[in-house]
N, CA, C and O atoms as a DFTB+ gen file, in Angstrom:
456 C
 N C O
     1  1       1.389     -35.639      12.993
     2  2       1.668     -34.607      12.007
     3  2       0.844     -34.879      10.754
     4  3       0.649     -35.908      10.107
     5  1       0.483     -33.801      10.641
     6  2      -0.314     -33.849       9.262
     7  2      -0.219     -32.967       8.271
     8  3      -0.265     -31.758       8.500
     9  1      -0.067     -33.490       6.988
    10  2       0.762     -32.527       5.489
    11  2      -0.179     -32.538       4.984
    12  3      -0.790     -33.595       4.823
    13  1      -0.696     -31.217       4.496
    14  2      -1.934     -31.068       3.219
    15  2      -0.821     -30.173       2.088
    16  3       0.125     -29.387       2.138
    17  1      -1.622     -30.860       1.145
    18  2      -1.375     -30.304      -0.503
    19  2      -2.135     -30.066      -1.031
    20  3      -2.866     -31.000      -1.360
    21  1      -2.442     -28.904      -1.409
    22  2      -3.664     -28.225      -2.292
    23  2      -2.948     -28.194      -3.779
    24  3      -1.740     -28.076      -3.988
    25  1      -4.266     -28.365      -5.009
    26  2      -3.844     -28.499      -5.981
    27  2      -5.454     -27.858      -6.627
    28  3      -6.463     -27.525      -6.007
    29  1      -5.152     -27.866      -8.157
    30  2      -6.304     -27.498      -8.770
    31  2      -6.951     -25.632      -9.264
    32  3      -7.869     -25.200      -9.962
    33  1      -5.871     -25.032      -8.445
    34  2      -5.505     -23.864      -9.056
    35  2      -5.498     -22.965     -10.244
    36  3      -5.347     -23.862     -11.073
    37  1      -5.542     -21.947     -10.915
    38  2      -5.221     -21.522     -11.974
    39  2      -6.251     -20.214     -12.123
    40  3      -6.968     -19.603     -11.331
    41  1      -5.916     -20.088     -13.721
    42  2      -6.265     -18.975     -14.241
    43  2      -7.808     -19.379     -14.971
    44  3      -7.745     -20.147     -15.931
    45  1      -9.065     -18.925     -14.580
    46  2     -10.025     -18.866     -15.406
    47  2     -11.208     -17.486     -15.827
    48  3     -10.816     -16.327     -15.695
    49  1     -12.101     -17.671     -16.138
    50  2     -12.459     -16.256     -17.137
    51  2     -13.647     -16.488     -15.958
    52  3     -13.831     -17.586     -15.431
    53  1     -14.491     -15.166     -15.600
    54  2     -15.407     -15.047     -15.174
    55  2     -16.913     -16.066     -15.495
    56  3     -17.581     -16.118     -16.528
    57  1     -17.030     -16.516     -14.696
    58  2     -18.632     -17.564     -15.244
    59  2     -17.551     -19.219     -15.059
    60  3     -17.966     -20.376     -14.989
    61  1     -16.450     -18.827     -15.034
    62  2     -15.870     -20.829     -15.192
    63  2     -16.250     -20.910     -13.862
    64  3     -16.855     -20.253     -13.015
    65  1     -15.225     -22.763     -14.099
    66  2     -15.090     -23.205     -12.916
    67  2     -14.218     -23.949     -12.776
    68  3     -13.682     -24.686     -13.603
    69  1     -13.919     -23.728     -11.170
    70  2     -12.580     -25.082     -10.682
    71  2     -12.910     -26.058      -9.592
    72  3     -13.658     -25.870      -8.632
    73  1     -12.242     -27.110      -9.895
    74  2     -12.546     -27.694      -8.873
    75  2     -11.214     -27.788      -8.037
    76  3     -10.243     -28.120      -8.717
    77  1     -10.903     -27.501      -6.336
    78  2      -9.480     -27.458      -6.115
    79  2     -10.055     -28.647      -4.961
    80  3     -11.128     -28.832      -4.387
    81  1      -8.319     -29.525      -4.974
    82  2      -8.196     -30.632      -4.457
    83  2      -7.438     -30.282      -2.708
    84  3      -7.100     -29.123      -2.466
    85  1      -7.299     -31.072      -1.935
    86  2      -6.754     -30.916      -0.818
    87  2      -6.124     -32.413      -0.683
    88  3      -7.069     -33.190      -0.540
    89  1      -5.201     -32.929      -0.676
    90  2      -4.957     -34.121      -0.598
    91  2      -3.968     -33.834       1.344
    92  3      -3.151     -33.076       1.867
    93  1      -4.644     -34.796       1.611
    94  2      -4.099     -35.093       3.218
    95  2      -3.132     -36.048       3.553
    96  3      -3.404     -37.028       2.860
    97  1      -2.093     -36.309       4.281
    98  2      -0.997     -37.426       4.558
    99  2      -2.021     -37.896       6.070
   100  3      -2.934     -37.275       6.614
   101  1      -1.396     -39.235       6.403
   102  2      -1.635     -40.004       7.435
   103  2      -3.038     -40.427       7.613
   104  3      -3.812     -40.074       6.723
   105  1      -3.527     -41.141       8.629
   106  2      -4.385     -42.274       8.490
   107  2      -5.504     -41.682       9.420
   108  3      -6.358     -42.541       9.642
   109  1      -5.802     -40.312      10.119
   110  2      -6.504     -39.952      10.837
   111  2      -7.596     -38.894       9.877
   112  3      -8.508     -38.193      10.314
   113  1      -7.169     -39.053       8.524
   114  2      -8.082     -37.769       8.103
   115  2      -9.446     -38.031       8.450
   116  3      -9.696     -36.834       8.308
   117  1     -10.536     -38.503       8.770
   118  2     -11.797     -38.874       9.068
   119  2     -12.181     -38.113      10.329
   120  3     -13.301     -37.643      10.528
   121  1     -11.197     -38.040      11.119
   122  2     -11.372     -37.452      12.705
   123  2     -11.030     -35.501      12.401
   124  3     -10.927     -34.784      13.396
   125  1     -10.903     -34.916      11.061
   126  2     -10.266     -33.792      11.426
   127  2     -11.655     -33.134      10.843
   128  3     -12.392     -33.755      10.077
   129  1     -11.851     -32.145      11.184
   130  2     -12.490     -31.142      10.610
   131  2     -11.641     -30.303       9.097
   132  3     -10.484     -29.885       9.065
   133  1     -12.260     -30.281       8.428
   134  2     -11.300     -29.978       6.718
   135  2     -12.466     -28.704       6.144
   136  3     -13.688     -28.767       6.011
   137  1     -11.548     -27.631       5.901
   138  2     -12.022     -26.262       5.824
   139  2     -11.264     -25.377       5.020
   140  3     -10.097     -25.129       5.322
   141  1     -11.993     -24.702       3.683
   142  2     -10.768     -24.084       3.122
   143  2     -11.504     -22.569       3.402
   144  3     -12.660     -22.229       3.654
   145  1      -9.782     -21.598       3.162
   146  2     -10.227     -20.134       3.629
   147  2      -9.270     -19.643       2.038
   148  3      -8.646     -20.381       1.276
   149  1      -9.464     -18.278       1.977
   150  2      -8.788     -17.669       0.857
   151  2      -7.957     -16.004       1.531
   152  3      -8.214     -15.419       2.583
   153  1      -7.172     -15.718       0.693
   154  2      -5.966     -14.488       1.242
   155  2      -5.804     -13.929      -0.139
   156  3      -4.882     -14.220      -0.901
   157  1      -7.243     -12.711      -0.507
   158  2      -7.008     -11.990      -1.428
   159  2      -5.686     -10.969      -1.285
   160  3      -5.290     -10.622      -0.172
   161  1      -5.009     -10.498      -2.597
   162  2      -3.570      -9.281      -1.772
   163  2      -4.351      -8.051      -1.140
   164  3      -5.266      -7.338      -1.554
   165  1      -3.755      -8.088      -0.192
   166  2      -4.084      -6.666       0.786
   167  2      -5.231      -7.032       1.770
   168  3      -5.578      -6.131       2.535
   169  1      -5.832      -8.163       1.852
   170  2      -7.117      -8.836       2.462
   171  2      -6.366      -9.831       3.305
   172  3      -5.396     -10.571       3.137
   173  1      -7.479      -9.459       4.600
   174  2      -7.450     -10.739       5.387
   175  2      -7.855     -12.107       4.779
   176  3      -8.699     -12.451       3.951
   177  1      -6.757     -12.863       5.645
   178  2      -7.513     -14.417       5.266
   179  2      -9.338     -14.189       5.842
   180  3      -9.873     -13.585       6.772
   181  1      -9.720     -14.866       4.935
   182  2     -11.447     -15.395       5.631
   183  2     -12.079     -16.835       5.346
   184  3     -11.479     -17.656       4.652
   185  1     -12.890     -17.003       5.720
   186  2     -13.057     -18.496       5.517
   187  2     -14.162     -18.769       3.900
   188  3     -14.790     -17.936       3.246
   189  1     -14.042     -19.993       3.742
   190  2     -14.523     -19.741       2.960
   191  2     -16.090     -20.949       2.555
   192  3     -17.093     -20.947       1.841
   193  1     -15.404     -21.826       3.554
   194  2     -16.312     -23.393       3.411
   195  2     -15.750     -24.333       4.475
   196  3     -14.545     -24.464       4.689
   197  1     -17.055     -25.197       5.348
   198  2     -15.942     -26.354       5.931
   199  2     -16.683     -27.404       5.865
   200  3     -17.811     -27.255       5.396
   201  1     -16.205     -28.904       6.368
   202  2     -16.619     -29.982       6.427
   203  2     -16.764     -30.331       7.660
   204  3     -15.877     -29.804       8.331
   205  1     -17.721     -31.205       8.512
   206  2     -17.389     -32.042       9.812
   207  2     -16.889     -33.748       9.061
   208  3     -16.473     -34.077       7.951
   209  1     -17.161     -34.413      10.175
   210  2     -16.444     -35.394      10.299
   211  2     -17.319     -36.399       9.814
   212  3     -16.897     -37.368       9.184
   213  1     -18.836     -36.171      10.146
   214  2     -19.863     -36.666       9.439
   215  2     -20.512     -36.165       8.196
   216  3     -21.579     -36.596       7.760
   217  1     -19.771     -35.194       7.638
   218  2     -20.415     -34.695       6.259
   219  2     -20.957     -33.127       6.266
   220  3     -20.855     -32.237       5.421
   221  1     -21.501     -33.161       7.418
   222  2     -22.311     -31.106       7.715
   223  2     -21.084     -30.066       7.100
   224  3     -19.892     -30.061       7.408
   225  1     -21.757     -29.253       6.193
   226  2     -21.498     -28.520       5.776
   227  2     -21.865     -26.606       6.323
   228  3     -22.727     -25.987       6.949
   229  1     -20.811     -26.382       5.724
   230  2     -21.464     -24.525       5.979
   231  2     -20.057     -24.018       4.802
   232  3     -19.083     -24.608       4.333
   233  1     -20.726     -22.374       4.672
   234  2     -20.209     -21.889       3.896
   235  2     -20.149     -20.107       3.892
   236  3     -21.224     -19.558       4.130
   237  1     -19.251     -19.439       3.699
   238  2     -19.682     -18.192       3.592
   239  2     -20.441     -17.305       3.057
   240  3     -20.214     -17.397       1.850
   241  1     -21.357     -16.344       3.262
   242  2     -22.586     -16.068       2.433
   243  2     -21.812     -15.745       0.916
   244  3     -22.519     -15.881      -0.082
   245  1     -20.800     -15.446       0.784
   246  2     -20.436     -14.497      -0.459
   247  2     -20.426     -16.241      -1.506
   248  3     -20.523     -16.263      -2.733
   249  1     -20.340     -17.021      -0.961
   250  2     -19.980     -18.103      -2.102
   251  2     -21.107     -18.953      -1.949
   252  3     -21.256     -19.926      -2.688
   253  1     -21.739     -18.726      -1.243
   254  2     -23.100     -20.043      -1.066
   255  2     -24.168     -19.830      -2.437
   256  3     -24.512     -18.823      -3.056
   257  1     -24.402     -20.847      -2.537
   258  2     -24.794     -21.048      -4.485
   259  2     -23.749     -21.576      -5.592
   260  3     -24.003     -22.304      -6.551
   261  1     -22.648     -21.085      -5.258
   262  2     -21.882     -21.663      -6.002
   263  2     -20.642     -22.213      -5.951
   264  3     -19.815     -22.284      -6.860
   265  1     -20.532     -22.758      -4.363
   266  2     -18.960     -23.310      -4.332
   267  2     -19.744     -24.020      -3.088
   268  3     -20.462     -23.564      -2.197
   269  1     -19.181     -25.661      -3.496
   270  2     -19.147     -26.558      -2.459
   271  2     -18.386     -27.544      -2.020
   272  3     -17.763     -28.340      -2.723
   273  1     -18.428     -27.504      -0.870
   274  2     -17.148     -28.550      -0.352
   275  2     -17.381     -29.377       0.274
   276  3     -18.248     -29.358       1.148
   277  1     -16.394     -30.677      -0.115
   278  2     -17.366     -32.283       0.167
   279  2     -15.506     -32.850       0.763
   280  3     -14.454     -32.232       0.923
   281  1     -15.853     -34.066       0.901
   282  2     -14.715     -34.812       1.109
   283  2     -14.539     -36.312       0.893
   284  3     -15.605     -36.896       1.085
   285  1     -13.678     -37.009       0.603
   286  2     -13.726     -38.629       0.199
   287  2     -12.581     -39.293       1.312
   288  3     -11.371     -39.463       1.157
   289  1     -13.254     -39.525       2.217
   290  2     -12.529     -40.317       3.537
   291  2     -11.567     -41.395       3.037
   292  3     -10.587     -41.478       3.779
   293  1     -11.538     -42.536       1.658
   294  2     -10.856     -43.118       1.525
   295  2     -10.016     -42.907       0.777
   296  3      -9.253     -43.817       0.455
   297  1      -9.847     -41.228       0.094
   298  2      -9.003     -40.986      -0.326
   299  2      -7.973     -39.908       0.300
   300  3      -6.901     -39.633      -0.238
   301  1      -8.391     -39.388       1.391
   302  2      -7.760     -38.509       2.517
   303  2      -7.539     -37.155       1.939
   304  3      -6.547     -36.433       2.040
   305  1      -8.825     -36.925       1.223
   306  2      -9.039     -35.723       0.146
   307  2     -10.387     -34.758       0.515
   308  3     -11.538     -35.152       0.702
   309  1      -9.823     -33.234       0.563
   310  2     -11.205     -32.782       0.561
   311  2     -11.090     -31.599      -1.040
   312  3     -10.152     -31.052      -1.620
   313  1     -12.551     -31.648      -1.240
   314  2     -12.741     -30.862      -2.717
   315  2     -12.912     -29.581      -2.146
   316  3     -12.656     -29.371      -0.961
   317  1     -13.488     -28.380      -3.214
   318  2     -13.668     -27.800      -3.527
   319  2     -14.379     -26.808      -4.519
   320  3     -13.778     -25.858      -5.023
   321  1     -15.800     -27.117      -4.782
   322  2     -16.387     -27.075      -6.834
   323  2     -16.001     -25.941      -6.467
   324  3     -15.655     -25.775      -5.297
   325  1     -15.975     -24.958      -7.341
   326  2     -16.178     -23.505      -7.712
   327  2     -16.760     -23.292      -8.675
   328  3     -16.034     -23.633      -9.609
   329  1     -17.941     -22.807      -9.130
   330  2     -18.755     -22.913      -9.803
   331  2     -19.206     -21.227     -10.018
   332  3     -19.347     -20.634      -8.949
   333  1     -19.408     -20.534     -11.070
   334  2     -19.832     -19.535     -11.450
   335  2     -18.830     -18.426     -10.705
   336  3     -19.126     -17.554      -9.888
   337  1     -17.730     -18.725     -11.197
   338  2     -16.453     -17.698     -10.404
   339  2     -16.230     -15.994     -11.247
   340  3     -16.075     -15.531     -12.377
   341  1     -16.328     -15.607     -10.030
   342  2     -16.262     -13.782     -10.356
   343  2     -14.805     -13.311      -9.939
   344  3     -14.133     -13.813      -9.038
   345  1     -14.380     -12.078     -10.897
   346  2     -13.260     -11.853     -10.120
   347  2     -12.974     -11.423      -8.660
   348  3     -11.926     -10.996      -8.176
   349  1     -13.910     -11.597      -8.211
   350  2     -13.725     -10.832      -6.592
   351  2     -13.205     -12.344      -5.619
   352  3     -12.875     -12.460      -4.438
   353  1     -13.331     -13.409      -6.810
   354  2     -12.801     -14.351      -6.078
   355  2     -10.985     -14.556      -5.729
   356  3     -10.312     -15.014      -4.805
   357  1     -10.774     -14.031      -6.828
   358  2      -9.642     -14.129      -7.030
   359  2      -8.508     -14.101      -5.841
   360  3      -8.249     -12.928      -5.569
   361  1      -7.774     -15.002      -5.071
   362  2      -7.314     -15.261      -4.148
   363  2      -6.287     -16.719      -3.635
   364  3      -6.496     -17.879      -3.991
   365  1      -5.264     -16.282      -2.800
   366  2      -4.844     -17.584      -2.603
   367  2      -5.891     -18.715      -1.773
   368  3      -6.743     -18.280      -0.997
   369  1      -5.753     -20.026      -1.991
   370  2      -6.582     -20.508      -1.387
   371  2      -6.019     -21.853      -0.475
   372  3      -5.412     -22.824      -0.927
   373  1      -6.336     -21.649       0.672
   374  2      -5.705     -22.446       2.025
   375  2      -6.677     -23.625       2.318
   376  3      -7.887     -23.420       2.220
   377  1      -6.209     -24.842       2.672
   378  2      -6.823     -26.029       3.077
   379  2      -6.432     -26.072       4.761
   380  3      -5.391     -26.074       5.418
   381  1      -7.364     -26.094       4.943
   382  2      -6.769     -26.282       6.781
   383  2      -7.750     -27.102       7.390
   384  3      -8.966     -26.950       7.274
   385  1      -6.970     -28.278       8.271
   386  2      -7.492     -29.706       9.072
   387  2      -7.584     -28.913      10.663
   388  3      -6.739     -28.393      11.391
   389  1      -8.841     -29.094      10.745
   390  2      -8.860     -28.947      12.805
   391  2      -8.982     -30.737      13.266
   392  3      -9.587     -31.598      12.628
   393  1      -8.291     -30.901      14.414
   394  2      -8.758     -32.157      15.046
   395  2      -7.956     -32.062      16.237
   396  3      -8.444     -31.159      16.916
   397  1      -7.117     -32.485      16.721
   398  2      -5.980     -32.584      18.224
   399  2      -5.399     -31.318      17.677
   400  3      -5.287     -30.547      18.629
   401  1      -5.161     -31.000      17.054
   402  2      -3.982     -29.577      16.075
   403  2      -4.925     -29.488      15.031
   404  3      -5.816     -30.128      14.472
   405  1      -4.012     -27.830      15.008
   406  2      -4.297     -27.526      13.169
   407  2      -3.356     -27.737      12.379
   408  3      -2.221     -27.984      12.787
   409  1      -3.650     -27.678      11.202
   410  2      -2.779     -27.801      10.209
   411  2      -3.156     -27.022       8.908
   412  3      -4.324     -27.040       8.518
   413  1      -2.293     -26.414       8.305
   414  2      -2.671     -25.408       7.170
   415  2      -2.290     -25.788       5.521
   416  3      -1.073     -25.760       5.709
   417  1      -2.368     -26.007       4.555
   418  2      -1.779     -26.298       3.279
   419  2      -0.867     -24.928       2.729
   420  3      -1.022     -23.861       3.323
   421  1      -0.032     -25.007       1.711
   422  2       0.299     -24.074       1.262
   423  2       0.011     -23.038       0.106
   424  3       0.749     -22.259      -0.498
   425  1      -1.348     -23.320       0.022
   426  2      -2.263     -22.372      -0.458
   427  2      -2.179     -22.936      -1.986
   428  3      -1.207     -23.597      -2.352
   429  1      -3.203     -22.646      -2.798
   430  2      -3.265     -22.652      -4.843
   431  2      -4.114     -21.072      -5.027
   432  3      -5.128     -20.568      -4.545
   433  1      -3.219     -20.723      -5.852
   434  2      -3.500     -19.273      -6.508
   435  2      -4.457     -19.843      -7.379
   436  3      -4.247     -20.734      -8.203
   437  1      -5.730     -19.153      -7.091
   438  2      -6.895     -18.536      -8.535
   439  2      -7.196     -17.312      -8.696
   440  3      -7.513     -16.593      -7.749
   441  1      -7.139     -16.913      -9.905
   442  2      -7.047     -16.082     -10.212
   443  2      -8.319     -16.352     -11.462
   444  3      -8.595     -17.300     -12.197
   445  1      -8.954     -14.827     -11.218
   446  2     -10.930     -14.725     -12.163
   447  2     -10.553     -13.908     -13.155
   448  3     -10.047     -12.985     -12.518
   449  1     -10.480     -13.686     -14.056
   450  2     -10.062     -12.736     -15.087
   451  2     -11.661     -12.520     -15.698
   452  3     -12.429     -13.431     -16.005
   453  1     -11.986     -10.722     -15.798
   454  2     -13.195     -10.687     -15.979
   455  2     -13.570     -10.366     -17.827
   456  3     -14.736     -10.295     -18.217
């Protein structure tokens, strides 16, 4: 079983930035694939960024340039920059581990105020 907690959330003005945290429970985080998606209201979830297990990255075209996502194996943490945020970002935002299972976090509201 595996518990994610997303943190790092909030309210910022168009052009900021956040950085949101994913903190992971148990001793396998290295083996999972770690990927965050977002659930604007009235919008499907979509993805938004992921990690492998060795570092490879990808990202969705709408955020590539300015949001990247990394991870720190000895802290059982994956990031998030957000960097040059528009309101179209504005959305809940989900941490989710692939490896034997998935596992989902319970989302951090940002919200872009333009």
């Amino acid at each position: 079983q595996v518990q994610l907690v997303e943190s790092g959330g909030g309210l910022v003005q168009a052009g900021g930035s956040l950085r949101l945290s994913c903190a992971a429970s148990g001793s396998i985080f290295r083996a999972f694939v770690m990927a965050w998606y977002r659930q604007a209201p009235g919008k499907q979830r979509e993805f938004v960024a992921s990690i492998t297990t060795d570092g490879s990255t990808s990202c969705a075209d709408s955020v590539k340039g300015r949001f990247t996502i990394s991870r720190d194996n000895a802290k059982n943490t994956v990031y998030l920059q957000m960097n040059s945020l528009k309101p179209e970002d504005t959305a809940v935002y989900y941490c989710a581990a692939y490896g034997p299972a998935s596992y989902w976090g319970q989302g951090t509201q940002v919200t872009v105020s333009s």
